[in-house]
Steps between C-alpha positions, in 0.01 A plus 500: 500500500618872441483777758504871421837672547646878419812663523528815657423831315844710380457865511694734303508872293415509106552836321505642154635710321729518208667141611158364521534155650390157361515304774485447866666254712370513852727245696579152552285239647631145565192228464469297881319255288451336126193734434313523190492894399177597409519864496716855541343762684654899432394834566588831356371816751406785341544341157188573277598433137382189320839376403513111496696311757640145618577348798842360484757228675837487446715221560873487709680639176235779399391362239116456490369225654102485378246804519097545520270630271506862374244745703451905431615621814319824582271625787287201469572159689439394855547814748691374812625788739449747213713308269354344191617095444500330223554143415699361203385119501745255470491160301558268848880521404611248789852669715703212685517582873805684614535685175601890464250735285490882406149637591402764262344666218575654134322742320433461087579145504699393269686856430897596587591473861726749650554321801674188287697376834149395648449478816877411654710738683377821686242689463512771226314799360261327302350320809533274837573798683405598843119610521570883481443738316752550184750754440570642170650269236737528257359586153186429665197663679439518836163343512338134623337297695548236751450104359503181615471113416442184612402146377237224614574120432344164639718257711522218316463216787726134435291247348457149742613133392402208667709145416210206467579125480637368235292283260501190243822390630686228313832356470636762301287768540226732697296757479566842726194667610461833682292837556588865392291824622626767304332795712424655224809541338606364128686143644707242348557140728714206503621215615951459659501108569845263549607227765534749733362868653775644285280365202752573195193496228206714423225451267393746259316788626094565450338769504201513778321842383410783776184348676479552915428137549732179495540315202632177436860407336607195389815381333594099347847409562652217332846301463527433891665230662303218682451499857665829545367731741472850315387874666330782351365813514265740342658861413232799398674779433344895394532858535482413835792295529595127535300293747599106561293237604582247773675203384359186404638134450410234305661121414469366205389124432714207499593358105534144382855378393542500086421206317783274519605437111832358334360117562717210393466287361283667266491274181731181356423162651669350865583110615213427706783262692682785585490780788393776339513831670242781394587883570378884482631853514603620801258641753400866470223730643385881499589486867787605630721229676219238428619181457404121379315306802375215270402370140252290375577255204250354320464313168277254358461326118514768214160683413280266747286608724626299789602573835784629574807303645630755755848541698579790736887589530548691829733787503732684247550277244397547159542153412375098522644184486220194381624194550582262257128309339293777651325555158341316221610445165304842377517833425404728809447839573623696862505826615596664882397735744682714766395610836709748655621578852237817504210281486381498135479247185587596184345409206548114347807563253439400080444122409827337461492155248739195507488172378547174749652161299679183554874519399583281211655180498935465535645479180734154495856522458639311193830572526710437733403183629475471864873362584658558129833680413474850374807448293562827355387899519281636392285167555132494321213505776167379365172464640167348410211781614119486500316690255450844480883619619583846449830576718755253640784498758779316569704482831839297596501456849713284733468200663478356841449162561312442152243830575527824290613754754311802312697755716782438330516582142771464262298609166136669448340537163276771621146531366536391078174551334495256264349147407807332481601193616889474515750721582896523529668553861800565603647307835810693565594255795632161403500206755187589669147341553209759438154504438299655185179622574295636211102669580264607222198794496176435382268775494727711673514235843822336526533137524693316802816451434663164341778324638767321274631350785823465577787530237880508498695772283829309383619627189857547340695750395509615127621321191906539413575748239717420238756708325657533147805755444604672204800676496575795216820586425461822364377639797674254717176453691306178614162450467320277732129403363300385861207220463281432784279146421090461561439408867515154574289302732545666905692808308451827525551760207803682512521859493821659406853401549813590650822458243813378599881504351834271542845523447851422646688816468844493622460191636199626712164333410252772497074500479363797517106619438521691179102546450184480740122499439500410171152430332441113447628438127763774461789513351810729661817624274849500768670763302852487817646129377867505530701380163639127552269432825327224560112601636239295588133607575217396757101573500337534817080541460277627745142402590280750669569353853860508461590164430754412248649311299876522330593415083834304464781699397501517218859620210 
């Protein structure tokens, strides 16, 4: 609401003459309160012309600050103590409390004004003097009258706010509520909200119009965090100034965990006679520090309408072992569930769908025989599989006591896609009893694994070279020409060979390695033969386990 206020009324001389004055300022006024100006009052004494006039206020600087409408200032107006008011109406221009105005008046609007300082510094001959009668004036004329001013406003009272419960509360979000009286003064309101009284957010601001009663404010508020405890408050704020409302709190609601989702296995087919262990994403919820307290697993056959075969896995872990036969020989479909420490379920996560089936059969090892010779490397391993094979693999293991000892292996194939039935492997150690163990996939399940049973590596070292020399005379050189024979039965293949020279010089005999690493086949030139020597030359070849074996020397 708005009470009437009015600031004192500034006396002061006006006179004429041949510096005839445009303007009056009467004195400064500072405003106790924010007061809506709705009118300044002047007088003139003893003025009777009709010249027009307008109540004025300037601001701290002189410069105008607003004025009222224009009146003809003569004998007319309201008589008080013989002097004759009148009122130039002003627009309800709205002054902030505490602020410093120049009271006054100007005559012919509008026109030059003499007094350009306004209405700083001290008084002067053009008004704001003491209430006396004049003197003479330079260049002017003796005459005038006494005048005076002063203006009217309304206080402008602070509007009210009152902070309401909050409403349609969720896990993320809520709706602030309040009550703004704007005691008749043009009001804006909203809401500062945060995790604490500080608040640290505002909404936007609404206007709430000029009425005298309360009116209701509301405000949605999203992207908050679940089971949070948030304050707020309602701000109106006018003319009047800023009022606050008392604070209010709300907590949001609790929010289910997310889905779980990465499932595996998620497609491809599993050995039903095998553990198989099922698992999800890790746990995760819109609550802070909430954590896994259980899931549910459940799956049943693919696209029935069945119940559901259920397991719950207590704690943490985002993964389950079955145990080996726990499911037919079908396609099913799981999914899982969370529950988290906070007390909420989430959602049942995507279907997930794998195929259950038998393993196939073991393949049978043709080759070796159970208790044979492997009599040379790389030995042929062949097998006998059941229909349908797609990948094969083939391990050498050791032996103890006539049982394949898988943790120890000397050779592994790896995974071979291929429908093959044979392959070449190499047993690098000689004089030992191993086992070959060859397993097949069918329809992407591997078979168990087949057992040669136990063999015995003995195999012997490569062929003898031979060696035919050619000497040239022109160049004084020898050639030696280097044949390595086929592997014969328990021999290995030689690769490369060490050559080898003799000769008695001064009655020293003398062998020295003239070549090493040469390819199986070649042929090396000696080009350093001494004239009138006797040489002689020896082959050594090389398998790829290092045995050897030596040419005769050869002239």
């Amino acid at each position: 609401m708005s009470t009437l206020g009015a600031s004192p009324s500034f006396n002061s001389w006006y006179w004429y003459g041949t510096n005839v004055m445009n303007q009056v300022w009467m004195g400064w006024y500072t405003m106790p309160v924010t007061g809506v100006v709705t009118g300044i009052s002047f007088y003139a004494d003893s003025y009777s012309g009709s010249t027009t006039f307008q109540g004025i206020v300037w601001n701290s600087s002189g410069g105008v600050y607003f004025g009222g409408s224009t009146v003809s200032c003569g004998a007319g107006g309201q008589s008080v103590g013989g002097q004759h008011w009148h009122t130039s109406a002003v627009s309800n221009v709205t002054v902030p409390s505490g602020t410093s105005i120049g009271i006054g008046w100007w005559r012919s609007p509008g026109g030059s004004m003499l007094y350009s300082a306004g209405p700083s510094g001290s008084p002067n001959a053009y008004g704001n003097g003491p209430v006396s009668a004049p003197s003479a004036q330079t260049g002017g004329t003796a005459l005038g009258y006494q005048v005076g001013a002063y203006i009217t406003y309304s206080q402008v009272s602070a509007p009210t706010a009152t902070t309401s419960a909050a409403s349609n509360i969720s896990s993320t979000g809520a709706q602030l509520n309040g009550s703004i009286n704007p005691e008749g003064t043009a009001t804006n309101g909203y809401f500062n909200w945060g995790t604490t009284t500080a608040y640290g957010n505002s909404t936007a601001q609404q206007g709430m119009g000029s009425g005298t009663s309360a009116a209701a404010i509301a405000q949605a508020i999203s992207g908050l965090a679940p089971l949070t405890t948030y304050h707020y408050q309602v701000v109106a704020t006018s003319a009047g100034g800023t009022v606050y409302g008392a604070d209010q709190q709300f907590t949001t609601l609790g929010a289910a965990p997310y889905a779980p989702t990465g499932l595996a296995p998620a497609s491809g087919v599993l050995d039903l006679t095998q553990p198989q262990t099922f698992s999800w994403s890790a746990f995760s919820s819109p609550i802070s520090g909430d954590t896994q307290a259980s899931a549910v697993l459940q799956w049943r056959q693919a696209g029935s309408s069945a119940a559901w075969n259920q397991v719950t896995v207590t704690g943490t872990a985002d993964t389950h072992t079955f145990a080996a036969s726990t499911f037919p020989a079908e396609e099913i479909e799981w999914q899982v569930e969370v529950t988290g420490t906070a007390g909420y379920t989430s959602a049942w996560s995507a279907l997930a769908y794998v195929t259950l089936a038998s393993p196939p059969a073991a393949p049978a090892v043709t080759a070796p025989a159970s208790g044979s010779t492997i009599p040379a490397t790389p030995y042929t391993v062949a097998w006998s599989p059941p229909a349908g094979q797609t990948d094969y693999e083939i391990l050498v293991v050791a032996d103890s006591g006539g049982a394949p000892v898988m943790g120890t292996v000397y050779y592994d194939s790896g995974d071979v896609t291929s429908t093959g039935t044979s392959q070449p492997v190499p047993f690098p150690t000689n004089n030992l009893t191993v086992h070959v163990m060859v397993r097949v996939m069918v329809n992407t399940l591997w078979s168990a694994y087949a057992d040669s049973g136990a063999v015995t590596v003995t195999y012997s070292a490569p062929a003898a070279p031979t060696l035919v020399l050619t000497p040239d005379a022109a160049t004084g050189s020898i050639s030696v020409a280097i044949t390595n024979p086929a592997p014969g039965a328990g021999q290995t293949a030689a690769v490369s060979n060490d050559l080898w020279r003799f000769a008695t010089l001064a009655g020293q005999a003398t062998a020295i390695r003239i070549a090493h690493g040469l390819a199986p086949g070649a042929t090396f030139v000696d080009y350093t033969p001494g004239s009138g020597i006797d040489y002689q030359y020896q082959a050594v070849a090389f398998d790829s386990f290092g045995n050897s074996s030596p040419s005769a020397w050869t002239d």
